[in-house]
C-alpha positions, 0 to 999 in steps of 0.5 A: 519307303525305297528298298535296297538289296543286293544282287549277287548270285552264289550257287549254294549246295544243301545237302539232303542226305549221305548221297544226294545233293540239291543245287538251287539258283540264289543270286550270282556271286563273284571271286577274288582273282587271287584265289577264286573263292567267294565269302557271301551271306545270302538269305541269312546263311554264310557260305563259303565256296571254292571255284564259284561259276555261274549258275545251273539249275541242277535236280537230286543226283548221285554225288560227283566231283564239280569243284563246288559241292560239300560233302554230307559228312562235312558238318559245317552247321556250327562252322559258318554263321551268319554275322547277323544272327547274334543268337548262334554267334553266342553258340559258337562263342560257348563252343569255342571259348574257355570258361567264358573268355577267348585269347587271340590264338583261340580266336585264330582257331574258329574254323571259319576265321583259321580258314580265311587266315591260312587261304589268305583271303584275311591278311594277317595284318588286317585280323591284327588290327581288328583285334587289337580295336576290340575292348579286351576283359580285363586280365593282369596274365594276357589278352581275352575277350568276352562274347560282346568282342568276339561278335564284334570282331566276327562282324568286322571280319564279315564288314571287309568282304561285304566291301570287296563284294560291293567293289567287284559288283560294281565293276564285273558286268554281266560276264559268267552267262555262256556256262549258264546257258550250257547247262541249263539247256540241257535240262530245259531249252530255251529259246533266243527270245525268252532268254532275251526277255530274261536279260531285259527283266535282269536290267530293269531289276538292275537299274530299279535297284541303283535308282533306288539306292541313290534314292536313299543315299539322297535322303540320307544326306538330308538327315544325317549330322556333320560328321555323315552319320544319323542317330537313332532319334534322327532315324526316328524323326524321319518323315518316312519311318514317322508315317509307318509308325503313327499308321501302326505299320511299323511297331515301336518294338519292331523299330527298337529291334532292328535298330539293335540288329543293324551293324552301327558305323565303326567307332560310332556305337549309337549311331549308322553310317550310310550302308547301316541306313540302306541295311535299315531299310531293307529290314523294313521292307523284309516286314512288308514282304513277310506280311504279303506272303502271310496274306497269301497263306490266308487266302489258301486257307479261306479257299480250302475252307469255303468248299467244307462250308458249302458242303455242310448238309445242314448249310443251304448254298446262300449261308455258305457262299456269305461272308462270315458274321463277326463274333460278338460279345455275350453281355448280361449278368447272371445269365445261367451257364447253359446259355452262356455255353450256347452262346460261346461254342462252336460247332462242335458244341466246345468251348475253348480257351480263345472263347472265353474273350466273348464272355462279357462279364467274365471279361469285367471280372479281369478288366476290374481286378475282380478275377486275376489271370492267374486264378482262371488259369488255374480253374480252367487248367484244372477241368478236364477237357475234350481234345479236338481233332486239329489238336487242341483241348476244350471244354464240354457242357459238363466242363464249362458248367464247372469252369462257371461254378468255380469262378462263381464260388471265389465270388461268394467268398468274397461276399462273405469277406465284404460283409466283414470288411471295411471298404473297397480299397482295403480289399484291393490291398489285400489282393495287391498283398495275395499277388505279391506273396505269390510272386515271393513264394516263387522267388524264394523256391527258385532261389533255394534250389541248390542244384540252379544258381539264384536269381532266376538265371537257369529257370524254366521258360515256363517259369519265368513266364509264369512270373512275368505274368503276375508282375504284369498285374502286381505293376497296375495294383494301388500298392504301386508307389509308382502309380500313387505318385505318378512317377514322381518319386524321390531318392530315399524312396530307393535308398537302401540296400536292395538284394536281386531276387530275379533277373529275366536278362539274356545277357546276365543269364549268358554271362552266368552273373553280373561280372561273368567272373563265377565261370572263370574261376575253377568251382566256382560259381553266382552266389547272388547280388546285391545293390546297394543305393545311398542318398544325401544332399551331398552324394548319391553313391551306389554298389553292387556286391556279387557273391562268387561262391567257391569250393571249398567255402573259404576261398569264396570271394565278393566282386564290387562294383563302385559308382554313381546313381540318379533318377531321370524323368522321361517319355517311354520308348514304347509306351509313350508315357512318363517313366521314371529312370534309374540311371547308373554309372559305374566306375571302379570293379574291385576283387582281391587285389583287383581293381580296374576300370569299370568301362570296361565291363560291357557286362555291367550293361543291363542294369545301368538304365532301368525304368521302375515299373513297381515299388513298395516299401520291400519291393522294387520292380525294374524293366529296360528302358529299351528292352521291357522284357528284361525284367529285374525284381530286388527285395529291401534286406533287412540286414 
């Protein structure tokens, strides 16, 4: 796949310490001639920098007036953030925001954005427009936006100098070398040939560069639609992207994530223009670039491990210098513990977690349901461990021995148990209803925790991965309805009124709720959700009711959100199989006497399509169709 990047060159200032500054070459830049500034983003960084010259190579020295630097105590993290990066723009959205929500004079008051408007690099005009195209949240008094409209327009601010930088390089040539030469000669000289040899290799990076940009904005002509634009399934379709992905180069998740990272065409949510396409395709080669240098670091760290082999006194020089042997599995059953250890450790005579992998029954145990993750987890964090010099804790003799003994034990247990019981599949229900009333236990201390709002959304990372984990196995048990009618499952068997006891969403969890109203209101707060799904051969209506839970108690107040639902049936993006989708539109928001369009609640968002991952009679699981770590957990109310 051709690749494009640009090459421009910023001199950029890191500063080391209160009195040190290091300048480092990074591709040049060029300035505006009204006010000899530069906007460039290189390398993910934003930098903004005042009489930009040509390059220099510069070591650590005492600060000095040069037009370029920033001082140490200029604490311009949170001030310059790249555009891409939706993570800090959400940080400085929280740091910049009231309560959620930002007018257009708090807008104007961002330090990046309130420098380009007074140095007059954004023209008044221009920022007016770009607001005004931006969805608002709705509010009778004035104006605001909420996190989604302030990225949006941050990233068409960002768009407008991309495309004057574009337009500059394209016509400024080669000037801007004669101050390079002078200060680098006074480090390191070169000689007349070697620069020679260097503007040759510039040119050839150069013209490589056009050709293969022409290259892809040739291909882009073959793929796009009428309107000069491509969607996502067309991107997919191509014979390029097609290969990486059946060869297992390219991820379907890998794919998914950087269609989601690439800036869409203005006025086109779901669909790139051609400079989309070409940023598409360097974010795919940065994968490939990212994999060479791993394969580097691999090959240092085979070269410093050789030598400690061959130095081994109890290694002749013919084992050292062999390639090392595969590790295979220990398969038998019943084999006494102290084989199985001889087997599994290393040379220090431990056993880790990672070598537990090799033992094959052990492996059947979790491959048939037998042994959950969870419970050997539970045994092996239990044992006490040896810790290693590299860091990590394994097991002894002593320790395995145990480990083996503990997972033995549940085993004769269950042989009690079978004796007693009636048949195979009556025992896999019981252990399907074990996993969920753990998962419920959960949920239930973590929605009763007052001092967190419900629903998971200030959970432990630690928490919620705990709980992703027994949701992994409850979803492959035979209780799932999903897996007992192959997907084909009905409306009624939704129908009902259905309370959200988890939510893993990065947006729900931002927006401290579903409608992002608790945080607007003084003491106010997320009190739950609850969705309410109803079904006939006439209409298929749904509801969302929020509780925002107020101080004092009185002024509390529900958000309502009113539509329509249905079930789809179609492939999974990453898995390929048949999924069943809940598809939901809302139409009407309602509090008080507050009633607006729905559309324009971008944070209704994460629950409009989800695939139903598990289902029971009192349980429903619901992942994202296009982000399966967004992970929805609701229990059927009986009220």
């Amino acid at each position: 796949m051709k690749s494009f990047t640009t090459t421009t060159i910023c001199l950029v200032v890191l500063p080391l310490a209160v009195d040190s500054f290091f300048v480092v070459n990074t591709p040049k830049c060029t300035t505006t001639p009204t006010n000899n500034k530069c906007f460039l983003q290189q390398r993910g960084q934003v930098s903004l920098h005042n009489k930009c010259k040509s390059t220099s190579t510069w070591g650590i020295q005492q600060p000095q007036y040069n037009g370029l630097y920033m001082t140490a105590d200029d604490n311009d993290d949170d001030l310059f953030v790249n555009a891409q990066d939706s993570e800090a723009l959400q940080n400085l959205f929280s740091k910049q925001c009231d309560k959620g929500l930002m007018t257009k004079d708090e807008l104007k008051q961002v330090p990046l954005i309130a420098d380009l408007l007074e140095e007059g690099d954004l023209l008044t005009d221009e920022f007016n427009d770009i607001w005004d195209a931006a969805p608002k949240f709705p509010d009778v008094t004035q104006e605001r936006i909420d996190v989604d409209s302030f990225i949006q327009i941050y990233r068409d601010i960002d768009d407008l100098f991309e495309e004057e930088d574009d337009t500059e390089i394209s016509t400024a040539g080669g000037t801007g070398s004669s101050s390079t030469d002078d200060k680098t000669s006074s480090s390191s000289p070169a000689s007349p040939s070697s620069l020679a040899v260097e503007d040759e290799d510039d040119d050839d990076v150069d013209e490589t560069t056009a050709q293969d940009e022409q290259e892809l904005e040739a291909v882009y002509k073959t793929i796009c639609d009428k309107d000069g634009l491509i969607s996502r399934e067309e991107l997919k379709a191509w014979d390029e992207v097609e290969k990486l992905i059946e060869e297992g180069l390219l991820g379907e998740d890998e794919f998914a994530d950087i269609w989601e990272k690439t800036l869409k065409s203005p006025g086109a949510v779901d669909r790139l223009d051609v400079d989309g396409f070409l940023s598409f395709n360097v974010a795919v080669d940065d994968l490939f670039v990212f994999d060479d240098d791993e394969e580097e670091e691999n090959m240092e760290d085979l070269e410093i491990d050789i030598p400690e082999i061959k130095n081994d006194e109890s290694s002749d020089t013919a084992a050292a210098a062999a390639p090392p042997q595969a590790l295979t599995m220990i398969s038998g059953e019943d084999l006494p513990p102290g084989v199985i250890f001889a087997e599994l450790c290393d040379a220090n005579q431990l056993v880790g977690k990672d070598d537990l992998n090799r033992w094959g029954e052990l492996q059947e145990m979790l491959a048939d349901g037998d042994l959950l993750p969870l419970e050997l987890q539970n045994i092996y964090d239990g044992i006490p461990k040896t810790t290693t010099t590299t860091g990590g804790d394994k097991l002894d003799e002593v320790g395995f021995i145990a480990l083996y003994e503990a997972i033995d034990a549940l085993f004769e247990e269950d042989d009690d148990d079978d004796e007693e019981d009636e048949a195979t599949s009556s025992s896999d229900m019981e252990t399907s209803n074990t996993v969920k009333t753990e998962l419920l236990e959960i949920l239930e201390d973590l929605n009763n925790d007052d001092e967190r709002l419900p629903c998971g959304l200030e959970c432990s990372e630690g928490e919620q991965d705990l709980i992703i984990k027994i949701v992994n196995v409850l979803e492959s048990e035979n209780s799932n309805l999903i897996l007992q009618k192959a997907g084909n499952i009905e409306l009624e068997d939704l129908a009902g009124t259905w309370e959200l006891m988890f939510s893993s969403s990065s947006a729900m969890k931002f927006n401290k709720g579903l409608s992002g109203l608790g945080g607007s209101f003084p003491s106010g707060k997320f009190g739950g959700l609850k969705q309410v799904l109803k079904s006939n051969k006439y209409l298929t209506d749904m509801e969302y009711i929020e509780r925002i839970a107020v101080t004092p108690d009185t002024a509390s107040f529900d958000v309502r959100v009113n539509g329509d639902w249905e079930l789809e049936q179609q492939m999974s993006l990453f898995t390929g199989e048949p999924s069943t989708v809940v598809r939901v539109v809302p139409e009407r928001v309602t509090y008080g006497p507050t009633s607006t369009r729905a559309d324009h609640w971008k944070s209704l968002g994460p629950l409009n399509s989800l695939d139903v991952a598990y289902l029971d009679d009192d349980l429903r699981i619901m992942r994202g169709n296009t982000a399966t770590e967004n992970v929805f957990i609701f229990k059927k109310s009986t009220s």
